[in-house]
N, C-alpha and C positions, 0 to 999 in steps of 0.2 A: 296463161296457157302453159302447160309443163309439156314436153316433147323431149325425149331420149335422141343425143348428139353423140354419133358413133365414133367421130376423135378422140373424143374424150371421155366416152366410156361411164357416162351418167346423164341427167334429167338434168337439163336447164329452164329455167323460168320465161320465160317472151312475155314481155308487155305488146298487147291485141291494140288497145285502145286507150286515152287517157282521159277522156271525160266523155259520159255519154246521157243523156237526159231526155224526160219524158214528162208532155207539159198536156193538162185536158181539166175540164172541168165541166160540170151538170147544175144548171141552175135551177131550183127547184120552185122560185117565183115566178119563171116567165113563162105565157101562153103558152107560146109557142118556139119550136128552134132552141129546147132546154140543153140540147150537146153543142157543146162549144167543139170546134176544129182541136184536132189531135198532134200535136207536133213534137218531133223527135227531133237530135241533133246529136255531133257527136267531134269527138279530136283524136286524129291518127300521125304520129309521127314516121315520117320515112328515114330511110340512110341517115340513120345515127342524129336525129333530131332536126337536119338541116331542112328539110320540107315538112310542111305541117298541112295535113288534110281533114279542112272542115268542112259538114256536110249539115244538110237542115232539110226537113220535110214534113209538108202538112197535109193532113190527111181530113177527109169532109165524111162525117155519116149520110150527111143529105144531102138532095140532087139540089141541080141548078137549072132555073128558067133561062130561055132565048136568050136574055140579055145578059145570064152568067149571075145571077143573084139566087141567093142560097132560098129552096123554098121548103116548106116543112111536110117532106119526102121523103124516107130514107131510101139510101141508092138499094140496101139488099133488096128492095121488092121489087126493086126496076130489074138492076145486075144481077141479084144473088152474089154480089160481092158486101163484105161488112161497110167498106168506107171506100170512096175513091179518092187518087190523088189529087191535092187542091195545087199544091205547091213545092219546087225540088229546087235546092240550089246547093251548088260543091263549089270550095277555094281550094285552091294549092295555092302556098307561101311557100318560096324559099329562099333562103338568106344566110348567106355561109360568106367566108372569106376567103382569096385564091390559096390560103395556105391550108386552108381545111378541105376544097376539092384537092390540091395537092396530096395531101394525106391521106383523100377516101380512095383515089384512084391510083395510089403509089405501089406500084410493084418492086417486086424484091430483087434488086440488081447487086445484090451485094459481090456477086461475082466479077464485077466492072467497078467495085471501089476502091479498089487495092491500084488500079491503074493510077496514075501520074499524069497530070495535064503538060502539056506541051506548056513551055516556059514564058511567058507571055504574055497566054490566052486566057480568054473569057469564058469559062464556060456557061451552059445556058441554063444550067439549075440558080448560076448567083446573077446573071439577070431575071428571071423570071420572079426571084426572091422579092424585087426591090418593089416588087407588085402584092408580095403576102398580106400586107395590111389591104389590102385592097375588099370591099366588101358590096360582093354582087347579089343584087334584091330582084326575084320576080312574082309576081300576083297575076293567075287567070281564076277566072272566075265562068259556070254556068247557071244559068237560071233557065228554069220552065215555068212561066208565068199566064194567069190570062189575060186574057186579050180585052182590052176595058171595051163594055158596053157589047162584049161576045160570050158562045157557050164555048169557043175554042180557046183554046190553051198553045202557047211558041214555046221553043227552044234557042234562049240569043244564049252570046257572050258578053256577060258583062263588063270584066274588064282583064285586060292580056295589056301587061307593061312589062319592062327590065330598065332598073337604075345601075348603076356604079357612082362608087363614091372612094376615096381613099387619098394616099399623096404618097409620090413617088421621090424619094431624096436622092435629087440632084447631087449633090456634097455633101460636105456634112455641116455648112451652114446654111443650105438653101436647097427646099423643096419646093415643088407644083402638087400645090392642091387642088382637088378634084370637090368638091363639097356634094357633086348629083351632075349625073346626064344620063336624064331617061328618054325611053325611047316609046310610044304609044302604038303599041302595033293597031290600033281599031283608029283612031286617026290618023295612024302614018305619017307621026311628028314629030321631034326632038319636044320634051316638056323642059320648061325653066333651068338648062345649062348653068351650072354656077360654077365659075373657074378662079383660080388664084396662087397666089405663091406665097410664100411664109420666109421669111429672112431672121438667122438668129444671131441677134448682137450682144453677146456674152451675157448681161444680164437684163438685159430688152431683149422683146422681140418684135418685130414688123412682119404684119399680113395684106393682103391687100386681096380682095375679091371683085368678079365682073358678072353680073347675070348680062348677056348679051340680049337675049331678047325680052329681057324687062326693062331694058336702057338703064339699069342701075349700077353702082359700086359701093366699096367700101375700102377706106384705110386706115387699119389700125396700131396702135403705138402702145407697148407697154411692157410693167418691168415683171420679169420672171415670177412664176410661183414663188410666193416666199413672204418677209415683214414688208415689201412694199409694192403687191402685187394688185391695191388700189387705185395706184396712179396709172390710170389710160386716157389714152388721146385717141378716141374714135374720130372720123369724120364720115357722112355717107353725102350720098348726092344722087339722085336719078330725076331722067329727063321731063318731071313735073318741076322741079327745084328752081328752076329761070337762071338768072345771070348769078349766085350764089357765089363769091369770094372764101378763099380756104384763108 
């Protein structure tokens, strides 16, 4: 889509959409029921690529009996509509890292950088920083489906989560790793936490990981990227393992 940007004083280009698709077909052997369902779908990016919105939708030329099964009817002679809605479902994904919200919501303080921090202190741009790597995930989902063995059609949510994942350095030979802690807003439950720290010994390194509500771990031993970066010492263990000796 081209549209005239009055800052700048010419036509710029927008991308609408980046994939959009159209699926149907007519079989010419069978009795009966020769239009197959009509489905469309498509992929929209939001704010600079961080959310992505996909959509799907299937559309029926012919009606449906009491129990919701296709009968060889077409809806225009019931509705005077072409086709009716069989099926609609929409995801939002998004997936960005704190320093890229940091950047999409960063306003222009340059007026306030010229100041001087008190001698000392901390300011709370270079804490917030040690979270940059940090990288928050969310997926909700709707669906209008029918109802098995109805002529009615619902509107659920399929699925509403938020992860975080990343490692926050401690020092500069020791972080806490985060591997995942989600959160299920439709069961209202922390999913599979996996926690850990990483420890770096010049040219080894040790990690160790906990999922707490899988009763598992893990400790790993090994030497740096590089010619001898084949020798490791994993060991794992979780609460199926029995009396297990390290």
């Amino acid at each position: 889509m081209k549209h005239y940007s009055g800052s700048r004083d010419t036509v710029l280009r927008k991308r609408i959409f980046d994939n959009l698709t159209f699926t149907g077909n007519y079989n010419l052997s069978a009795d009966t029921l020769k239009w197959s369902t009509i489905s469309t779908g498509g992929l929209f990016r939001l704010f600079k690529g961080i959310s992505n919105l996909t959509w799907n939708v299937t559309f029926d030329p012919y009606s449906r009996d009491e129990k919701g099964n296709r009968i060889d009817r077409f809806v225009v002679k019931e509705t005077g509509k072409p086709v009716r809605l069989s099926r609609f479902g929409v995801q939002l994904n998004t997936g960005c890292t704190v320093k890229q919200l940091r950047q999409l919501f960063e306003k222009d303080n340059s007026g306030n950088r010229n100041a001087r921090p008190a001698s000392g202190t901390t300011q709370p741009d270079e804490l917030i920083s040690w979270f940059d790597g940090f990288r928050i995930n969310h997926r909700v989902s709707f669906d209008r489906l029918q109802v098995a063995g109805t002529n009615r059609d619902t509107l659920m949510i399929g699925t509403n989560n938020i992860s975080f994942s990343g490692s926050i350095p401690v020092s500069s030979k020791w972080s806490i790793d985060i591997g995942n802690i989600s959160y299920d807003f439709l069961s209202k439950k922390i999913v599979y936490p996996d926690l850990g720290f990483s420890r770096d010994l010049h040219c080894w390194q040790l990690s160790m990981r906990w999922q707490p509500l899988r009763g598992t771990y893990e400790v790993f031993i090994g030497v740096k990227p590089g010619s001898l970066d084949f020798i490791k010492a994993p060991y794992r263990k979780n609460n199926f393992d029995g009396n297990t000796i390290f």
